[in-house]
N, C-alpha and C positions, 0 to 999 in steps of 0.2 A: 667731821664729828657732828651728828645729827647733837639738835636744839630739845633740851627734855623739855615738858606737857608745860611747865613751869614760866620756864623761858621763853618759849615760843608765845604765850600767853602775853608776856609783859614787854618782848619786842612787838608783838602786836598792837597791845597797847600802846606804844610809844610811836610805831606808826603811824597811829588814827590820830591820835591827839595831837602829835607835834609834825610829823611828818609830813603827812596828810594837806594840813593849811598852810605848808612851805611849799610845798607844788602846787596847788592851784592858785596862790600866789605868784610863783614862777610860771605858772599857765597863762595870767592873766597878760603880764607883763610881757611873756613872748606874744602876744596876740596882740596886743596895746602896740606894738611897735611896726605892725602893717597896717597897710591902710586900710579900711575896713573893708572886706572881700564882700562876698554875696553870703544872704543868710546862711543858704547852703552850704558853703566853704567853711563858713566858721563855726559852722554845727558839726561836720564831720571833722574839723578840728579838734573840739572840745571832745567830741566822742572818743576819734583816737587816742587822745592824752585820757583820758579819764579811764579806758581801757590799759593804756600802758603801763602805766602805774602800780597796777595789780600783779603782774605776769611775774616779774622778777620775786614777788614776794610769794608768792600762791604757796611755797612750801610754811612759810610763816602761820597763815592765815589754815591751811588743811587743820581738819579739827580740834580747831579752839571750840568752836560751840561742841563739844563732844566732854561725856565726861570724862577723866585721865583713866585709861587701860591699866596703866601699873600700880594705881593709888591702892595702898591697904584697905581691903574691906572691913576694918576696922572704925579707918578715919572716916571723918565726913567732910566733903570737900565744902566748904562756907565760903 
C-alpha cells in the first residue's frame, strides 16, 4: 500500500527531525569505538553512512518538495 502526499510528507518529517540525529548519533558512536584510522578511512566512512541512510527511504523522500498531484484545485495547500 503506497504512502498518500500527506503521509509521505510527515514520515519525512519525522525522519529529519528525530530520525536523522539518532543515526548520526549511532555513526558517531560506531566510529568512536575504533581507533582512529587514517583521515581517509574515516571520511569515506562518514560518506558511506551518510549515503546509506537515504536509499532505504528514497520512496519517502520522492516528491515531497512537489506540489500534491491529487490535491483539489479548489484547496490551497498552506
Amino acid at each position: 500500500m503506497a504512502l498518500s502526499y500527506k503521509a509521505r510528507r510527515r514520515v519525512a518529517l519525522l525522519v529529519l527531525v528525530v530520525g536523522l540525529p539518532v543515526y548520526i548519533a549511532l555513526c558517531l558512536k560506531l566510529v568512536s569505538l575504533f581507533e582512529r584510522p587514517s583521515l581517509w578511512v574515516e571520511l569515506a566512512i562518514y560518506v558511506g553512512m551518510g549515503v546509506l541512510w537515504a536509499i532505504p527511504l528514497k520512496s519517502v523522500f520522492m516528491g515531497i518538495g512537489q506540489p500534491d498531484d491529487q490535491a483539489d484545485d479548489n484547496q490551497d495547500d498552506v
